[in-house]
PDB file as gemmi writes it, atoms N, CA and C in Angstrom:
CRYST1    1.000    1.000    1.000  90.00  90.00  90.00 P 1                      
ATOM      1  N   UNK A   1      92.692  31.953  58.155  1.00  0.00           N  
ATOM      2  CA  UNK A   1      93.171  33.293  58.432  1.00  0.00           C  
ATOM      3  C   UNK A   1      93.165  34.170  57.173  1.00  0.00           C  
ATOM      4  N   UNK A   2      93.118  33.749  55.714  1.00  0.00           N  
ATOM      5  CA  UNK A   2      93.266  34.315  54.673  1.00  0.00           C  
ATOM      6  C   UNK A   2      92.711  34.068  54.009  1.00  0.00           C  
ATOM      7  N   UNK A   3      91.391  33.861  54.608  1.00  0.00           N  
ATOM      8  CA  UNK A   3      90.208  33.464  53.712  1.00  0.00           C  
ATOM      9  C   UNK A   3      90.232  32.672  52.133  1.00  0.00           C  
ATOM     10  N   UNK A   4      90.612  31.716  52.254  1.00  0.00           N  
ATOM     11  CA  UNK A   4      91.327  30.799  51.244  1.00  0.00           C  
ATOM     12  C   UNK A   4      90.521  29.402  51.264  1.00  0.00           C  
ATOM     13  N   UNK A   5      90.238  29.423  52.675  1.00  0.00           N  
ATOM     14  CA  UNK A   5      89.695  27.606  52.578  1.00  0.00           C  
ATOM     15  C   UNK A   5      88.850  27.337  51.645  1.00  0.00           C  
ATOM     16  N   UNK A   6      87.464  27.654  51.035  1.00  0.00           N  
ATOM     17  CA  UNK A   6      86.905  27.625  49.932  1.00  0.00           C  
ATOM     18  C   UNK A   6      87.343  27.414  48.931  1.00  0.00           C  
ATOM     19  N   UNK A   7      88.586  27.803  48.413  1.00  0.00           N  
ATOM     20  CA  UNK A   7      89.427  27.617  47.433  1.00  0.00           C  
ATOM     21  C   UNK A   7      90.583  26.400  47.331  1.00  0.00           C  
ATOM     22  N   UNK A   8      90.772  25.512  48.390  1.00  0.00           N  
ATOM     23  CA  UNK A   8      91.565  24.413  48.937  1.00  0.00           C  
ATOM     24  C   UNK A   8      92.044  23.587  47.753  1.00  0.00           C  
ATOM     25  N   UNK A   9      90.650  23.018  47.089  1.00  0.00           N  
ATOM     26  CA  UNK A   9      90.698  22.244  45.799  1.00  0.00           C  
ATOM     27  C   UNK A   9      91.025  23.085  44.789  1.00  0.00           C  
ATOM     28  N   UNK A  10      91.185  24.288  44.291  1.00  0.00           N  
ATOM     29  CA  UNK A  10      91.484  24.776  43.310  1.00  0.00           C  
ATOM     30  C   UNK A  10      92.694  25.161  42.996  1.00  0.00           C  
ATOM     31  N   UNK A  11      93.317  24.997  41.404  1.00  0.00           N  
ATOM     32  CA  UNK A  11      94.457  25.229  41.084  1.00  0.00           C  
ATOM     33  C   UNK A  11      95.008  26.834  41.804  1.00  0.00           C  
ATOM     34  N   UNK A  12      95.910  27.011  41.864  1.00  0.00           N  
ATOM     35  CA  UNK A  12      96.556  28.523  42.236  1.00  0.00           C  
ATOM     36  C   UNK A  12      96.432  29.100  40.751  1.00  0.00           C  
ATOM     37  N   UNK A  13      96.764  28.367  40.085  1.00  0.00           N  
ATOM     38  CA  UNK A  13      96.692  29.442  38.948  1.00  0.00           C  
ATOM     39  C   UNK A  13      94.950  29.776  38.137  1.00  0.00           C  
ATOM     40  N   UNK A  14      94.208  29.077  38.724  1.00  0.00           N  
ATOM     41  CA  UNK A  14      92.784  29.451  38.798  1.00  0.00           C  
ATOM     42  C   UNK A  14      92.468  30.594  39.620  1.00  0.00           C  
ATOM     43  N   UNK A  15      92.724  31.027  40.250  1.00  0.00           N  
ATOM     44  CA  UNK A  15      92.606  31.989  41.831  1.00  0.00           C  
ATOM     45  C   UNK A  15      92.418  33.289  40.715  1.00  0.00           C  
ATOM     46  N   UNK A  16      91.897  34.143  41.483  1.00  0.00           N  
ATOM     47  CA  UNK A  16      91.905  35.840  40.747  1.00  0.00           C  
ATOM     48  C   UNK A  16      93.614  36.225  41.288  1.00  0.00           C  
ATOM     49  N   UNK A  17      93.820  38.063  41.099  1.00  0.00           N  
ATOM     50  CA  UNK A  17      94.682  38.016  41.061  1.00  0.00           C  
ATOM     51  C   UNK A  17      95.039  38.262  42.546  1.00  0.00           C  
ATOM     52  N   UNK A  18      94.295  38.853  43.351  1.00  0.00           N  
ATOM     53  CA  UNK A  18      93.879  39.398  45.016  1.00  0.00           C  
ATOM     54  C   UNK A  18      94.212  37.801  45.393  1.00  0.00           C  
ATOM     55  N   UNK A  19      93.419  36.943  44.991  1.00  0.00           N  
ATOM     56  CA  UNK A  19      93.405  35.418  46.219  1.00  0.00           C  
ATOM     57  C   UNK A  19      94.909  34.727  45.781  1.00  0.00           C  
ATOM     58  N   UNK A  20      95.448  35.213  44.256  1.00  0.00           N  
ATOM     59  CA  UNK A  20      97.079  34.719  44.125  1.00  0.00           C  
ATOM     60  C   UNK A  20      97.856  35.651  45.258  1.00  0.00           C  
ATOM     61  N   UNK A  21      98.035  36.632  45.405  1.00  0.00           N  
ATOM     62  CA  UNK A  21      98.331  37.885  46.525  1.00  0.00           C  
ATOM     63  C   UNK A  21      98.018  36.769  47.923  1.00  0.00           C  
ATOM     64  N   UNK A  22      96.629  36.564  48.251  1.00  0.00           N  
ATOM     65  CA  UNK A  22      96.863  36.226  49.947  1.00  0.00           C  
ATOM     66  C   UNK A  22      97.341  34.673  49.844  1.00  0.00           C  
ATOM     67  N   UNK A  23      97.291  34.001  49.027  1.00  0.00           N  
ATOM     68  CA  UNK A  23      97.834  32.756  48.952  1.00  0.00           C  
ATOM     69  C   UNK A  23      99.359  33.157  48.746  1.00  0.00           C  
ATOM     70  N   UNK A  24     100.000  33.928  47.899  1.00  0.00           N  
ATOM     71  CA  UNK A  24     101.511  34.052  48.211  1.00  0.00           C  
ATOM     72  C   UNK A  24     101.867  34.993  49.953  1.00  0.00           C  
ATOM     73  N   UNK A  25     101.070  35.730  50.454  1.00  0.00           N  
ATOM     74  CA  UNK A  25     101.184  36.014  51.369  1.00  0.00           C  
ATOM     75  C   UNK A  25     101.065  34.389  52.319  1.00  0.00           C  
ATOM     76  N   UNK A  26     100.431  33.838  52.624  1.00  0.00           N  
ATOM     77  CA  UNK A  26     100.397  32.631  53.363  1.00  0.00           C  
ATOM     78  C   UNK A  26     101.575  31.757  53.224  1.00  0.00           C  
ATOM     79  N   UNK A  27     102.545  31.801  51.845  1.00  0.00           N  
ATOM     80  CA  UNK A  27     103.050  30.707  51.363  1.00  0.00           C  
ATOM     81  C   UNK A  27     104.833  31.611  52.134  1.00  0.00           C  
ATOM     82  N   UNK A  28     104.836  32.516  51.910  1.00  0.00           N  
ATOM     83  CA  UNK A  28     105.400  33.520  52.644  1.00  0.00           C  
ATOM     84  C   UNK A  28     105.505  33.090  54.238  1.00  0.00           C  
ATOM     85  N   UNK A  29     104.334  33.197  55.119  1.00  0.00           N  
ATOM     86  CA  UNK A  29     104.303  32.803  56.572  1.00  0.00           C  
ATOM     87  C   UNK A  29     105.065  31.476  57.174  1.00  0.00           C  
ATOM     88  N   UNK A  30     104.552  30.373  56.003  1.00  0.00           N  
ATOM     89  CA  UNK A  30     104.960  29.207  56.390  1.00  0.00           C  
ATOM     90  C   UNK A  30     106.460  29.618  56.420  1.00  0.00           C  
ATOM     91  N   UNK A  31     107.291  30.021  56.362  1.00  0.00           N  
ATOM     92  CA  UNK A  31     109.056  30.201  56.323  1.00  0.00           C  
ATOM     93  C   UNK A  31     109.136  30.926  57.371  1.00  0.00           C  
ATOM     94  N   UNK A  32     108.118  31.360  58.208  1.00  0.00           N  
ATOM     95  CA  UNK A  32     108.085  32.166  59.498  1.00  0.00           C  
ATOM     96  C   UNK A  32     109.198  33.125  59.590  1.00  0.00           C  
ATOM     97  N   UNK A  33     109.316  34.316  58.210  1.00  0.00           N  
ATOM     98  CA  UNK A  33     110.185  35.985  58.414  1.00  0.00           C  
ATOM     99  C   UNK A  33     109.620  36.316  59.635  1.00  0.00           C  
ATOM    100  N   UNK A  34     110.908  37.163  59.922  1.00  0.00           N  
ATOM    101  CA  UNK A  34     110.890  38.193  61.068  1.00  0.00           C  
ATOM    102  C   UNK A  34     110.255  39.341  60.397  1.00  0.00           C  
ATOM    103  N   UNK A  35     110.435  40.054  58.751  1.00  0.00           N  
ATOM    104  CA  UNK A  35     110.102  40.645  58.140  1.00  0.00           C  
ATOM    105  C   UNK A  35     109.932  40.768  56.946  1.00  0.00           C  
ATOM    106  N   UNK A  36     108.402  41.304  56.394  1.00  0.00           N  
ATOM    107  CA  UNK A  36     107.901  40.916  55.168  1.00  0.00           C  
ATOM    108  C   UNK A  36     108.133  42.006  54.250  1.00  0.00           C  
ATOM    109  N   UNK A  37     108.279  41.900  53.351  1.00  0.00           N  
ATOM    110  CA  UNK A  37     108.256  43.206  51.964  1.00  0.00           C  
ATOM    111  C   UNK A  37     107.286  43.038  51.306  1.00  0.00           C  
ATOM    112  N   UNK A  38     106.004  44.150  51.053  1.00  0.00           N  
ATOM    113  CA  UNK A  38     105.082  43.837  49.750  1.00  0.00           C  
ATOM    114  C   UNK A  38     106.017  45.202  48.952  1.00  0.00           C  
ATOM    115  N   UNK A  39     105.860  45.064  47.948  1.00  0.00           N  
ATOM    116  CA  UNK A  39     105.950  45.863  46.774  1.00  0.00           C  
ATOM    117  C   UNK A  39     104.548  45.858  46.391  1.00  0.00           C  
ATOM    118  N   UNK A  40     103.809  47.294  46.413  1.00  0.00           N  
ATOM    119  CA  UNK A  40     102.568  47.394  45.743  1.00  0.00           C  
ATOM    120  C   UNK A  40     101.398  46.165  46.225  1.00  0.00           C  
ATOM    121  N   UNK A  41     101.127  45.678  47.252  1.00  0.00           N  
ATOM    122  CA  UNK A  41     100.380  44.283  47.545  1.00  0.00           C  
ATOM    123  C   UNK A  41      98.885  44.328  47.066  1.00  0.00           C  
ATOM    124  N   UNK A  42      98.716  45.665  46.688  1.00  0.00           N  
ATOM    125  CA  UNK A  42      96.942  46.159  46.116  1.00  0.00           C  
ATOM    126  C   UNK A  42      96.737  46.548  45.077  1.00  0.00           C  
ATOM    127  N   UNK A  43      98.002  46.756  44.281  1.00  0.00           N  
ATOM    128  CA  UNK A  43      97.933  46.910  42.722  1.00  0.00           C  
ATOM    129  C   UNK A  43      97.346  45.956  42.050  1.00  0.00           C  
ATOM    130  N   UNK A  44      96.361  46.186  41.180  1.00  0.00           N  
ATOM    131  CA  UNK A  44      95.587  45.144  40.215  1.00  0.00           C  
ATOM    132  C   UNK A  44      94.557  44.511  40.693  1.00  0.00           C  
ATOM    133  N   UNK A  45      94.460  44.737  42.041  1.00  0.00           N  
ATOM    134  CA  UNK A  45      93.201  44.285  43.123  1.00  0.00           C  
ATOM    135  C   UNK A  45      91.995  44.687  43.620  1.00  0.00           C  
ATOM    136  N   UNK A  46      91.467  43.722  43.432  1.00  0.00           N  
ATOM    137  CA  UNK A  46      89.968  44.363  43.197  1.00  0.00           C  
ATOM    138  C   UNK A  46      89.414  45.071  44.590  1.00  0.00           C  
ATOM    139  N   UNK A  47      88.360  45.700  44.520  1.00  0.00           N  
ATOM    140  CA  UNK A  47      88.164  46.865  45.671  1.00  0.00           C  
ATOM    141  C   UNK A  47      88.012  45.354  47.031  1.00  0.00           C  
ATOM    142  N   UNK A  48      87.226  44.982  46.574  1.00  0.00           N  
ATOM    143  CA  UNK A  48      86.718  43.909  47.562  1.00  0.00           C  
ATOM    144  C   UNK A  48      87.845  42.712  47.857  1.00  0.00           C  
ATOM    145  N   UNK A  49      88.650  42.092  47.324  1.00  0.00           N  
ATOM    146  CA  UNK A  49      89.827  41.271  47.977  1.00  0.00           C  
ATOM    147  C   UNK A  49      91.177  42.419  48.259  1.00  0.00           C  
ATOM    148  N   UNK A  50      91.034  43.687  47.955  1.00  0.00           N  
ATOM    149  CA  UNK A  50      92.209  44.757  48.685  1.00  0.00           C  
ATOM    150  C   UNK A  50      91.431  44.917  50.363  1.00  0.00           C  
ATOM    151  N   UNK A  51      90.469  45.263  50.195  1.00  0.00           N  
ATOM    152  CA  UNK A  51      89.946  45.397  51.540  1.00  0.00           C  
ATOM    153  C   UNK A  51      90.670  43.930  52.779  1.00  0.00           C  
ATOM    154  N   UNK A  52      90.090  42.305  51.908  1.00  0.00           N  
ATOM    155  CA  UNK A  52      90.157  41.490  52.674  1.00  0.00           C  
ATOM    156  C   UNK A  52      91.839  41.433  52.545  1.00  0.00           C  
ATOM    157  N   UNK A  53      92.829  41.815  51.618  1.00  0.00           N  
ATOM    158  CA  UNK A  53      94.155  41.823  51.788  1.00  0.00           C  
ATOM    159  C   UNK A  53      94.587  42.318  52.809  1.00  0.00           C  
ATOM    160  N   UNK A  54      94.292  43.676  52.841  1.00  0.00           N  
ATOM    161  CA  UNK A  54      94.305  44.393  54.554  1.00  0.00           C  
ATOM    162  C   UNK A  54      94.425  43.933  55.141  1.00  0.00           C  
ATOM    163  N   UNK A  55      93.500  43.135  55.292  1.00  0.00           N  
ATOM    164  CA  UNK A  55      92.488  42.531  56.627  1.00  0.00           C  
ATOM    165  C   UNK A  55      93.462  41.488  57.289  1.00  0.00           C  
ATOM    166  N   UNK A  56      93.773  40.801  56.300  1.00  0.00           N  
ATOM    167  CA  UNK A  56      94.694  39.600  56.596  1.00  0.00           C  
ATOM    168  C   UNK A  56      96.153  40.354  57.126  1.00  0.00           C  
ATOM    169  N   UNK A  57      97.076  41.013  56.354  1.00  0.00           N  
ATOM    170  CA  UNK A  57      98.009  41.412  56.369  1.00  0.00           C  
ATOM    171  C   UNK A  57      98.293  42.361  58.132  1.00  0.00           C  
ATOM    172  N   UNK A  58      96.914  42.791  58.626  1.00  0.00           N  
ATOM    173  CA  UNK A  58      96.828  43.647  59.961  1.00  0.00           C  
ATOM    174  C   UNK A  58      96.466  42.419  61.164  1.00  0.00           C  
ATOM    175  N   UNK A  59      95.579  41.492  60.682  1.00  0.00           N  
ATOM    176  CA  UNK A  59      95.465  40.148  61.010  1.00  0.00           C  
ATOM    177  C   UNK A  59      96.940  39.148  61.864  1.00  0.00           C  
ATOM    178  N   UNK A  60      97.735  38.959  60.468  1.00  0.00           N  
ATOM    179  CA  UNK A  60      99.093  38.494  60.660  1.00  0.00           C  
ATOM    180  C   UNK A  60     100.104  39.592  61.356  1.00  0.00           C  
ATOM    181  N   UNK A  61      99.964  40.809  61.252  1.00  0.00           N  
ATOM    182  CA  UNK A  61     100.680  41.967  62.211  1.00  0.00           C  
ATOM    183  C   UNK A  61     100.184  41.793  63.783  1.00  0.00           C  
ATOM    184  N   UNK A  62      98.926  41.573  64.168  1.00  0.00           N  
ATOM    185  CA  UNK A  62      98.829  41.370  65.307  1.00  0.00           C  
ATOM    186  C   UNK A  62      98.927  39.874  65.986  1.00  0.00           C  
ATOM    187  N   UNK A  63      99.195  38.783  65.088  1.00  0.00           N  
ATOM    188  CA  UNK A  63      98.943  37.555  65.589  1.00  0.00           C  
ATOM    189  C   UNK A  63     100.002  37.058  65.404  1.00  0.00           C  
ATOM    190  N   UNK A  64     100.414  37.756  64.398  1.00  0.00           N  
ATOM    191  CA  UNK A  64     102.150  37.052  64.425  1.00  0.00           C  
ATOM    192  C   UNK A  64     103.205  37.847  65.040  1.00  0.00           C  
ATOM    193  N   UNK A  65     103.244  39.287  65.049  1.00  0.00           N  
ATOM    194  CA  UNK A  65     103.752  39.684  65.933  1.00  0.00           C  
ATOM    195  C   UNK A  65     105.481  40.107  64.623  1.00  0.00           C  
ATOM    196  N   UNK A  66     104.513  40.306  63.081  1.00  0.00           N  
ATOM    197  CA  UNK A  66     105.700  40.617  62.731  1.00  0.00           C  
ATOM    198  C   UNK A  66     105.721  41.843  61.674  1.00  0.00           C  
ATOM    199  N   UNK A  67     107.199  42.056  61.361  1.00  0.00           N  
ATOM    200  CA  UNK A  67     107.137  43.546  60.682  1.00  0.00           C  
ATOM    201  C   UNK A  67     107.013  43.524  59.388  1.00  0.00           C  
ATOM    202  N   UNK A  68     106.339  44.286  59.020  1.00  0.00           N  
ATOM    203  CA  UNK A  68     105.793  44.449  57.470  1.00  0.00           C  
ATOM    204  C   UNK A  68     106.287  45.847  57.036  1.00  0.00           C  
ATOM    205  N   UNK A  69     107.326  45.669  55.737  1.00  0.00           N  
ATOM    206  CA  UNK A  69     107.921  46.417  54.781  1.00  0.00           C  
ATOM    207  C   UNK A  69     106.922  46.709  53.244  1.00  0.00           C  
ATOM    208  N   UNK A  70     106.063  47.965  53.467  1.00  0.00           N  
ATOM    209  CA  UNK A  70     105.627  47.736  52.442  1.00  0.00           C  
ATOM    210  C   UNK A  70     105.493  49.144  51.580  1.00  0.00           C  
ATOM    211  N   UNK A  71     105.800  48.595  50.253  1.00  0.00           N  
ATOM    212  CA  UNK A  71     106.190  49.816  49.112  1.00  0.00           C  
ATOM    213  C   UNK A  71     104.416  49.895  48.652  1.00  0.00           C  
ATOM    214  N   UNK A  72     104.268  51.328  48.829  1.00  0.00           N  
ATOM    215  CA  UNK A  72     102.688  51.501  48.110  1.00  0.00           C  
ATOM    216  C   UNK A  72     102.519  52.909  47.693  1.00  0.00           C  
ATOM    217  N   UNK A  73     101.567  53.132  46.633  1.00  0.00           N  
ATOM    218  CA  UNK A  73     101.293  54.598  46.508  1.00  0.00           C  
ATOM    219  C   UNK A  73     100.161  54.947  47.172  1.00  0.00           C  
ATOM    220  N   UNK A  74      99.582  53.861  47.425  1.00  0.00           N  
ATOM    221  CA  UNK A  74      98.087  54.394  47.649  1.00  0.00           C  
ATOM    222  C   UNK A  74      98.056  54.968  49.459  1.00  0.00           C  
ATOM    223  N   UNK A  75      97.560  56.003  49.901  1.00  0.00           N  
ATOM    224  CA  UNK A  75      97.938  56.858  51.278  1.00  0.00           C  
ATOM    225  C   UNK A  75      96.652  56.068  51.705  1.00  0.00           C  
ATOM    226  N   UNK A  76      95.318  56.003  51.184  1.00  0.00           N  
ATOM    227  CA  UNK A  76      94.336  54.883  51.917  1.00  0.00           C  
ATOM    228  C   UNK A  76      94.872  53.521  52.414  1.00  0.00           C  
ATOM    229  N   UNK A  77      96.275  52.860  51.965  1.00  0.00           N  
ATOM    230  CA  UNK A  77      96.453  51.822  52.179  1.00  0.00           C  
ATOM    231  C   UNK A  77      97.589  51.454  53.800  1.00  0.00           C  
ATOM    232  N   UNK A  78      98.475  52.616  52.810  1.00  0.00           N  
ATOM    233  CA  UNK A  78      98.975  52.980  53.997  1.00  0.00           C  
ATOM    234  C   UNK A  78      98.584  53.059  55.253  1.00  0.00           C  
ATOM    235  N   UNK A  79      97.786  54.381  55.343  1.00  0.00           N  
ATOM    236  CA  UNK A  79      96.809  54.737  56.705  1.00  0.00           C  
ATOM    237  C   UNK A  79      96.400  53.531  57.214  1.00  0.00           C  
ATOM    238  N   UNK A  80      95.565  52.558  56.859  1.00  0.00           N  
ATOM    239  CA  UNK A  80      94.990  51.193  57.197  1.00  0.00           C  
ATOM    240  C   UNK A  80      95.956  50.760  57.691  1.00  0.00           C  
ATOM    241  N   UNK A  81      97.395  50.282  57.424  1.00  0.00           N  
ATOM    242  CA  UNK A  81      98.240  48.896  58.192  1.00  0.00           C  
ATOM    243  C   UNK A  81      99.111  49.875  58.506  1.00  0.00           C  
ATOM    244  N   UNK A  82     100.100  51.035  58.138  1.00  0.00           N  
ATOM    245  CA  UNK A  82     101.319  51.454  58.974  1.00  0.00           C  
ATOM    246  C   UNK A  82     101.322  52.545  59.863  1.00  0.00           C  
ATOM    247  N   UNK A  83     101.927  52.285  60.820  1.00  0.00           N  
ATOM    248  CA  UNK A  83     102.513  53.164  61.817  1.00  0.00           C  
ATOM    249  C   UNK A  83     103.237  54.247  61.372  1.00  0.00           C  
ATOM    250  N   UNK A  84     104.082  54.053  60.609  1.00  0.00           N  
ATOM    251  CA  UNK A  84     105.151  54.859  59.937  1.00  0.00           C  
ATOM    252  C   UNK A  84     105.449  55.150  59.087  1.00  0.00           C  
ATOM    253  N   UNK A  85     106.024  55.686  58.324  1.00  0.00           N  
ATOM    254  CA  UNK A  85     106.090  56.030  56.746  1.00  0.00           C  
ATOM    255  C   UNK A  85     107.187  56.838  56.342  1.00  0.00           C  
ATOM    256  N   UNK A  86     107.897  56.765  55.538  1.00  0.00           N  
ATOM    257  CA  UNK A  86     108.906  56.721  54.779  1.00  0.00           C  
ATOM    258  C   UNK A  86     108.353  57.555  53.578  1.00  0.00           C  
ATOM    259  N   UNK A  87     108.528  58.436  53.053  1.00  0.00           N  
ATOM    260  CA  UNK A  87     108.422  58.934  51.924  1.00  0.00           C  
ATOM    261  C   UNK A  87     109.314  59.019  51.098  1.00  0.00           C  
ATOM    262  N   UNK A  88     109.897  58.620  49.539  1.00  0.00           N  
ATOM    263  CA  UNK A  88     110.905  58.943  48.693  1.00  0.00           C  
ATOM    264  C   UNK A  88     110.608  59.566  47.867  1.00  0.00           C  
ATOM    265  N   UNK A  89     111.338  60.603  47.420  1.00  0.00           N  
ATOM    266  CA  UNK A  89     111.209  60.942  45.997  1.00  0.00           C  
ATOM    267  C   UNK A  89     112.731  60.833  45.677  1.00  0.00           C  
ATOM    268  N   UNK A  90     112.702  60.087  43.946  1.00  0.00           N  
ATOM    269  CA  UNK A  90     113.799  60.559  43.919  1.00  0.00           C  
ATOM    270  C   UNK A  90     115.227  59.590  44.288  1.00  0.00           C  
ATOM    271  N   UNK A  91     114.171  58.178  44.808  1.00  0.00           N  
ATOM    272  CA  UNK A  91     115.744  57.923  45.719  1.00  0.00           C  
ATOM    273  C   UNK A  91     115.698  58.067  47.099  1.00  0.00           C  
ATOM    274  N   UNK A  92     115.657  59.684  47.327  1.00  0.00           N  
ATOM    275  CA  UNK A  92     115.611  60.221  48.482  1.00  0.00           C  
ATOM    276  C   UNK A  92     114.963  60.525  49.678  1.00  0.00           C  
ATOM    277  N   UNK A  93     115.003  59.847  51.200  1.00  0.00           N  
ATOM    278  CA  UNK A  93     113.789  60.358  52.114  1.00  0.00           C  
ATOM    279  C   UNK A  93     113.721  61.730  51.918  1.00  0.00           C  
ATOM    280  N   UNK A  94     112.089  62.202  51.965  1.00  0.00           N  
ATOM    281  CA  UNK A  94     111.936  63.450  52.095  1.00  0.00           C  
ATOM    282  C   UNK A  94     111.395  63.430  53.348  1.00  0.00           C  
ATOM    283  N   UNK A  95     110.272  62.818  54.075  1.00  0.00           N  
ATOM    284  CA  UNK A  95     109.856  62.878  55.072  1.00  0.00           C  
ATOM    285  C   UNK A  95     109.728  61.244  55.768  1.00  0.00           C  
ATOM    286  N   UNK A  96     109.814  61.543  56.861  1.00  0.00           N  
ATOM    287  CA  UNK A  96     108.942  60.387  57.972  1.00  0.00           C  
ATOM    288  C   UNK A  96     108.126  61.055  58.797  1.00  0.00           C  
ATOM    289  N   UNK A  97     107.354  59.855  59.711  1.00  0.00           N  
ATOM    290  CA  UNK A  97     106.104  60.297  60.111  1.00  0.00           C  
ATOM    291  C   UNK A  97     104.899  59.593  59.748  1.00  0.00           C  
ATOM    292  N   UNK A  98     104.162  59.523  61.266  1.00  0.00           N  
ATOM    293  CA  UNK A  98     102.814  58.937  60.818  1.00  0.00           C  
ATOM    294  C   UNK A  98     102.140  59.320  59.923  1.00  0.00           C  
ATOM    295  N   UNK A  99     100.899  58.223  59.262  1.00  0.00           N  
ATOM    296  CA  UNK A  99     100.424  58.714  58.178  1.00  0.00           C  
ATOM    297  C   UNK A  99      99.556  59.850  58.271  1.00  0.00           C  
ATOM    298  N   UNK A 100      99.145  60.212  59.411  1.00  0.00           N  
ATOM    299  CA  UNK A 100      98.476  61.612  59.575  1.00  0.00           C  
ATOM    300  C   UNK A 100      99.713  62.728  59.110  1.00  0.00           C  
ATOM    301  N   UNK A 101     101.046  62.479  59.696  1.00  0.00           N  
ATOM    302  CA  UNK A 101     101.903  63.684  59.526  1.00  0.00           C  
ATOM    303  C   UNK A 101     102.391  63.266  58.296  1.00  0.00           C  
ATOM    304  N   UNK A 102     102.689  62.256  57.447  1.00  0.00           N  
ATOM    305  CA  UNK A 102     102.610  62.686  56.203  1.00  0.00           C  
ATOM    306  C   UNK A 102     101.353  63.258  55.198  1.00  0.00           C  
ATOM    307  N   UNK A 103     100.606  62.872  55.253  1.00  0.00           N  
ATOM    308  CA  UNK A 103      99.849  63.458  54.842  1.00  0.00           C  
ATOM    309  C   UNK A 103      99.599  65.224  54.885  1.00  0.00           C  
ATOM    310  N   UNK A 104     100.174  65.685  55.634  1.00  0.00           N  
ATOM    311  CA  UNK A 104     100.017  67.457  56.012  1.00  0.00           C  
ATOM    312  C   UNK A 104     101.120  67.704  55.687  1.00  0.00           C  
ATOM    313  N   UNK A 105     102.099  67.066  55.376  1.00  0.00           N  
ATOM    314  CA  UNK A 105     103.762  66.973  55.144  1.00  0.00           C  
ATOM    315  C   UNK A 105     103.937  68.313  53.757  1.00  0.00           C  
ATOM    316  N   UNK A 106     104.226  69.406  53.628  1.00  0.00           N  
ATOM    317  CA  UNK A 106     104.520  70.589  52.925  1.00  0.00           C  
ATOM    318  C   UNK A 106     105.720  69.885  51.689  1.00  0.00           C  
ATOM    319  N   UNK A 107     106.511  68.726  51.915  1.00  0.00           N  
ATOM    320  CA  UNK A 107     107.514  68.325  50.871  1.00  0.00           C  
ATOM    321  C   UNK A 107     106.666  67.402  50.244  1.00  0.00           C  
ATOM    322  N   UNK A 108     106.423  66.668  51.104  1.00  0.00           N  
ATOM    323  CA  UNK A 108     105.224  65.361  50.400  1.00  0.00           C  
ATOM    324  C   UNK A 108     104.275  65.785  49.273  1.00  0.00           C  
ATOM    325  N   UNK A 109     103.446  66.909  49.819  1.00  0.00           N  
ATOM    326  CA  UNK A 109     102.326  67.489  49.271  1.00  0.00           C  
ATOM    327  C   UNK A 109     103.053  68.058  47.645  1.00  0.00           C  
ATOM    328  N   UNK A 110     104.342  68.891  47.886  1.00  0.00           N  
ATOM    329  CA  UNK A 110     105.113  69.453  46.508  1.00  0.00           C  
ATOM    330  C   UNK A 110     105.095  68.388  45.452  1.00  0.00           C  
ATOM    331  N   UNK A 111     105.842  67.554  45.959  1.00  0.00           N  
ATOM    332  CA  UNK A 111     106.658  66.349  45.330  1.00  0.00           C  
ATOM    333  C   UNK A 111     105.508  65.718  44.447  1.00  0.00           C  
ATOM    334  N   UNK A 112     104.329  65.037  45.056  1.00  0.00           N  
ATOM    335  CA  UNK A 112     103.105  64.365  44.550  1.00  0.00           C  
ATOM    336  C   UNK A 112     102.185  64.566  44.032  1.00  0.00           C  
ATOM    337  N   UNK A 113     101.821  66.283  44.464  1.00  0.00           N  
ATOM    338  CA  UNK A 113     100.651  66.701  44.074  1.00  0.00           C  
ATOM    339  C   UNK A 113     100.867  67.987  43.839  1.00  0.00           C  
ATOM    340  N   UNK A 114     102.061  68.554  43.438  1.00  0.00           N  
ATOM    341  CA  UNK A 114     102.721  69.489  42.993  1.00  0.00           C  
ATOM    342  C   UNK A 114     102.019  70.814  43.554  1.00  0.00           C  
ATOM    343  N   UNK A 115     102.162  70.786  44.752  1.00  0.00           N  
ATOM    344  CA  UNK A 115     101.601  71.574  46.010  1.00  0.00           C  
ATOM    345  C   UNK A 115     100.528  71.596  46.754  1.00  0.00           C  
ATOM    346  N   UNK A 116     100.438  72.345  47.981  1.00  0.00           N  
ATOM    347  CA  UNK A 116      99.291  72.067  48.816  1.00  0.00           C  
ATOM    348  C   UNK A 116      97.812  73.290  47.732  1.00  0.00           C  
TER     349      UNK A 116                                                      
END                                                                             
């Protein structure tokens, strides 16, 4: 499921830093959460194992049937796996809303990109 088997025989601490990511994501499953937290899960990751991180992470959302808490900056990443979105600045929600309606979001847009 996390494209790992190839790697079976190899140390974890051999792994890049993307296949340490879906191997702690897997190591994660086995404890079977109701709900997961990434902090940043695509930071430091290369274009090509962020893609297959996705992949897995939308993978385990539909097959496991569970909720994923995840802190990110990136709005491409977002868009890909959440429904919903939470925006902070500050501490503070400024907006919710799908990632289409954040994205057009007039506080969002201030806050990040210091206007539309």
């Amino acid at each position: 499921m996390l494209q790992l088997l190839q790697l079976k025989n190899d140390y974890a601490g051999d792994l890049s830093g993307g296949q340490k990511k879906l191997l702690s994501l897997g190591r994660v499953f086995m404890l079977k959460p109701d709900m997961i937290l990434l902090d940043e899960p695509t930071a430091g990751v290369n274009p090509t194992l962020r893609v297959q991180l996705m992949e897995a992470i939308k993978r385990l959302q539909e097959m496991e049937k569970k909720a994923f808490f995840i802190i990110e900056h990136s709005m491409k990443v977002i868009s890909d796996v959440c429904d919903k979105v939470f925006v902070l600045n500050y501490g503070k929600k400024i907006a919710e809303g799908t990632p289409e309606e954040i994205q057009q979001n007039e506080q969002v847009l201030e806050a990040y990109l210091g206007g539309a």
